[in-house]
NUNU-671543 format. One line per field, with one value per residue (C-alpha): residue number from 1; residue in one letter; x, y, z. Coordinates in steps of 0.2 Angstrom, whole numbers, padded with zeros to 4 digits. Layout:
<sites>
i	(NUM; ...)
aa	(a; ...)
X	(X; ...)
Y	(Y; ...)
Z	(Z; ...)
</sites>
This chain:
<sites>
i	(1; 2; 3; 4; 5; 6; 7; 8; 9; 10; 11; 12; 13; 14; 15; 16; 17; 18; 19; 20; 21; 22; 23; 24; 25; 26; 27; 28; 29; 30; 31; 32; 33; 34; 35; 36; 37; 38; 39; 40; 41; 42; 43; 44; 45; 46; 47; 48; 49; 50; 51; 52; 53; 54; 55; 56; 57; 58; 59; 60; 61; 62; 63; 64; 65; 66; 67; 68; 69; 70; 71; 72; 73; 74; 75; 76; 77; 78; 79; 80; 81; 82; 83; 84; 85; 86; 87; 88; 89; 90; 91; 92; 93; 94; 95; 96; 97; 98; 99; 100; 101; 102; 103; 104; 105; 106; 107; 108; 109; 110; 111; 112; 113; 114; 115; 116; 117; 118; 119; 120; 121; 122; 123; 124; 125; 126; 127; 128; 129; 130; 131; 132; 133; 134; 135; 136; 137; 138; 139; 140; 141; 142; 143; 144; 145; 146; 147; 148; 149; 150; 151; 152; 153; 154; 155; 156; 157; 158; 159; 160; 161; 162; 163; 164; 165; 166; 167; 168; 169; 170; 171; 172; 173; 174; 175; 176; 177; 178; 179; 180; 181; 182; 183; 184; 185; 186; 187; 188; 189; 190; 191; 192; 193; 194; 195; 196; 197; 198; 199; 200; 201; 202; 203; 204; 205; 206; 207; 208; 209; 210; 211; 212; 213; 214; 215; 216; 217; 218; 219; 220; 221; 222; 223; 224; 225; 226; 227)
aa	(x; x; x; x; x; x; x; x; x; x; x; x; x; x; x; x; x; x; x; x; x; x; x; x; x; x; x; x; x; x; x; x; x; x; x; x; x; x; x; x; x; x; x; x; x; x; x; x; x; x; x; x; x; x; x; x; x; x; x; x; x; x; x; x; x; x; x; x; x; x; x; x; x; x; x; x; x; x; x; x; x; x; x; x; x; x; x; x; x; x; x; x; x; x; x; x; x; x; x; x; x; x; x; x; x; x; x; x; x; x; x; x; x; x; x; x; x; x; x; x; x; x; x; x; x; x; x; x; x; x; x; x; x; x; x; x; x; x; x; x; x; x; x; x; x; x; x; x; x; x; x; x; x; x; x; x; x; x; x; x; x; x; x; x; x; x; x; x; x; x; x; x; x; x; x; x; x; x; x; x; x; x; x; x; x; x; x; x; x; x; x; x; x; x; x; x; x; x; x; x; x; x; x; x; x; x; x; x; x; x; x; x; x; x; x; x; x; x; x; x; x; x; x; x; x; x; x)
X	(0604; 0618; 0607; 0602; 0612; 0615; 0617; 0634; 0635; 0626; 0639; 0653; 0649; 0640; 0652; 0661; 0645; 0643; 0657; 0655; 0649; 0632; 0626; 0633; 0622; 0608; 0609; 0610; 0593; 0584; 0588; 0585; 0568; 0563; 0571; 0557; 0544; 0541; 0536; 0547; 0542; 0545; 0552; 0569; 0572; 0564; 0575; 0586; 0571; 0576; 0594; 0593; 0578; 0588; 0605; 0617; 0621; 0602; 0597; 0589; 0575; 0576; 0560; 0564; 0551; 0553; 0548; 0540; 0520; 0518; 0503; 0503; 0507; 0510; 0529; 0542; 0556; 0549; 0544; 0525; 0522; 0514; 0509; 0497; 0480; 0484; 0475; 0480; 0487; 0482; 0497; 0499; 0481; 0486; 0500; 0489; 0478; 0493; 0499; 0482; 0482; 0500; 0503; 0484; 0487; 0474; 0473; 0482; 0471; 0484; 0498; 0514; 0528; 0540; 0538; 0544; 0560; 0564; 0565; 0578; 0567; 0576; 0560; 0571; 0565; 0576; 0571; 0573; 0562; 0547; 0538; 0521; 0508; 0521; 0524; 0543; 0547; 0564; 0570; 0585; 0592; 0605; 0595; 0596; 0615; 0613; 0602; 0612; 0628; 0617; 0611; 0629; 0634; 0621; 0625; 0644; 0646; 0633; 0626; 0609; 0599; 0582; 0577; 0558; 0557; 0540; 0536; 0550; 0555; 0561; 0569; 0576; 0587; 0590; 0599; 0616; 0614; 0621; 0607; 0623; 0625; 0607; 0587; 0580; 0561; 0552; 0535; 0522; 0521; 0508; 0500; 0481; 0486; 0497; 0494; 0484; 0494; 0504; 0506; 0492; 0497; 0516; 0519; 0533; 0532; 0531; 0547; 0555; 0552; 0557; 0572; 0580; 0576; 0584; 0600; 0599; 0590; 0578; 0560; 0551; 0534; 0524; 0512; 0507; 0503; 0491; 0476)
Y	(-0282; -0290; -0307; -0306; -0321; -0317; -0329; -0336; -0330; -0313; -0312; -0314; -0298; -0286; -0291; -0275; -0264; -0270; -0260; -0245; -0228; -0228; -0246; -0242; -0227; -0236; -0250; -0238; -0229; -0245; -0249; -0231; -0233; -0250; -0246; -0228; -0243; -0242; -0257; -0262; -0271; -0285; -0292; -0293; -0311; -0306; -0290; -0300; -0314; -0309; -0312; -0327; -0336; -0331; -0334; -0324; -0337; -0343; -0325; -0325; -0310; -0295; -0285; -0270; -0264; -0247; -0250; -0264; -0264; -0256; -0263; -0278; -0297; -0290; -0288; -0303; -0295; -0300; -0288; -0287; -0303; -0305; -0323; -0333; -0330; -0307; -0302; -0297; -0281; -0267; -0270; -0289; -0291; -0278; -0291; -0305; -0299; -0297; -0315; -0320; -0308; -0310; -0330; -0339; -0343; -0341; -0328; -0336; -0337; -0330; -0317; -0326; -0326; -0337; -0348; -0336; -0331; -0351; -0352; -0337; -0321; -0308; -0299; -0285; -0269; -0253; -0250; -0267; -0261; -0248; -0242; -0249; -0237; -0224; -0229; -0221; -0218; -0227; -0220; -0211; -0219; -0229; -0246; -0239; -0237; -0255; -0263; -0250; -0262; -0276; -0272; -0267; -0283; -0294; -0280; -0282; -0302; -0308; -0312; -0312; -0304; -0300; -0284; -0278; -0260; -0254; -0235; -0222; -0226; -0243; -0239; -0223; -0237; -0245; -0235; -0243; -0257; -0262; -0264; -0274; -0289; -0289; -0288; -0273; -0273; -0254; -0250; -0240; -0247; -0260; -0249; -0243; -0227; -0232; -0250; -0245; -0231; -0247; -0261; -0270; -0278; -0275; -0292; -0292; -0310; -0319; -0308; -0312; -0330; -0328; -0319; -0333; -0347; -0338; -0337; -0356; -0353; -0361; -0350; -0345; -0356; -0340; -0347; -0347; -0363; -0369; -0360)
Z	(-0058; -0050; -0048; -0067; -0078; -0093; -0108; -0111; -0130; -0128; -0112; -0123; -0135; -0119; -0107; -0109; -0107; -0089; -0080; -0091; -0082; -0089; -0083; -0065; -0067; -0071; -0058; -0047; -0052; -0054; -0033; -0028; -0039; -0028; -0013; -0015; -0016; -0036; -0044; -0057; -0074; -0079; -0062; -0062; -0066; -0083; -0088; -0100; -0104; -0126; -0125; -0114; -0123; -0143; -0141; -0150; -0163; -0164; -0169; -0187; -0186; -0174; -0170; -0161; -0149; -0137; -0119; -0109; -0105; -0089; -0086; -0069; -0079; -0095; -0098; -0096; -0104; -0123; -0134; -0141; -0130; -0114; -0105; -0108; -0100; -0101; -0114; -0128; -0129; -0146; -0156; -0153; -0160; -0177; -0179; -0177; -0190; -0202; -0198; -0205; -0219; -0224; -0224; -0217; -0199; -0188; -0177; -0161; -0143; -0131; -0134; -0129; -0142; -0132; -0147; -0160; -0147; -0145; -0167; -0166; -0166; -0154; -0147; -0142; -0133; -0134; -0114; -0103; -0087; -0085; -0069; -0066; -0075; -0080; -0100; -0104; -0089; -0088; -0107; -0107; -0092; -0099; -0109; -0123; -0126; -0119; -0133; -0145; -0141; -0143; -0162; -0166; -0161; -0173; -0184; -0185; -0182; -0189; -0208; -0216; -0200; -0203; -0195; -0195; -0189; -0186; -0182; -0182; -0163; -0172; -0188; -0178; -0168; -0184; -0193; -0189; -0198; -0214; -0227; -0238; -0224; -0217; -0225; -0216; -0218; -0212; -0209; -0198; -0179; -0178; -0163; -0166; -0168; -0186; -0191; -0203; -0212; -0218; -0204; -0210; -0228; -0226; -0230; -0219; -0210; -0228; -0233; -0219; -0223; -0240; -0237; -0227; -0238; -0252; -0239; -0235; -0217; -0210; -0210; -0195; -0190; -0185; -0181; -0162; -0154; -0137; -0130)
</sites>
């Protein structure tokens, strides 16, 4: 992780984390693990792709994800997105189909979120990197307390945050965060398995919206644009 540049802003609140024990421990997995010939995702250019796209102060909705696709082309360090021209992966398309339910917009032709990220929606996994066709299997390794540090930090300098926490993995994570300075919205993971026990008609795009109007910010265009 050594080439890896992280955002000024996100710097000045995570700086600390980098010279702490457990992220030493984790670098050092993450070479031992290449170094073995495992292929790493999302390359490592990527790893921080959420904090570097949504600057700290730019942050308006967080959506919490769990661990990177593992699949070759799909993960590039957003959550729930992949580039354009990877199909669209199970849960994306549930969300999709809420986006069109929830506020009209017409289910989008690819799967990449950058344009969400770039409005000041932190598309934040809880686990930065995952081996190729292992799903998990770089939990518990040290990200974690990581993206822990990063939610404290929204949660504790920043106002008005919008967090949607979808499936237990999520709200889990979420627990630190004060319901008083921040609009937390929770509901089942928009996975196959659980969209719909309540994912689908949760609303929670337009609430979002609505919520940051009512606090004088500016709403997120969620629609996603280009072919």
């Amino acid at each position: 992780m050594s080439d890896i540049k992280l955002e000024k802003s996100w710097l000045a609140q995570l700086e600390p984390e980098f010279s702490k024990p457990y992220m030493q421990e984790l670098k050092q997995f993450l070479m031992v693990e290449k170094s073995a010939g495992k292929v790493i995702f999302p390359p490592g250019a990527e790893i921080f792709t959420a904090f570097n796209t949504t600057p700290f102060e730019s942050v308006r909705v967080v959506v919490l994800g769990q661990d990177p696709y593992h699949g070759p082309g799909q993960a590039h360090g957003l959550s729930f997105s992949v580039r354009e021209g990877v199909p669209i992966p199970p849960s994306l398309r549930n969300m999709y189909q809420e986006l069109e339910r929830d506020l009209n917009i017409p289910y989008p032709r690819h799967g990449y979120l950058g344009q969400w990220a770039e409005q000041g929606v932190l598309l934040l996994n809880s686990v930065l990197t995952v081996e190729r066709a292992n799903a998990g299997s770089h939990q518990g390794r040290g990200w974690e307390t990581f993206t822990d540090a990063a939610v404290t930090a929204l949660n504790e300098n920043r106002n008005n945050l919008v967090f949607l926490l979808w499936g237990s993995y999520a709200q889990k994570k979420g627990r630190i965060i004060d319901r008083n300075r921040h609009f937390v919205l929770e509901s089942p993971h928009p996975s196959p398995l659980s969209a719909h026990r309540g994912f689908i008609g949760n609303g929670h795009f337009s609430k979002a919206n609505e919520f940051l109007v009512k606090t004088n910010q500016q709403p997120v265009n969620w629609a996603v644009g280009g072919e």
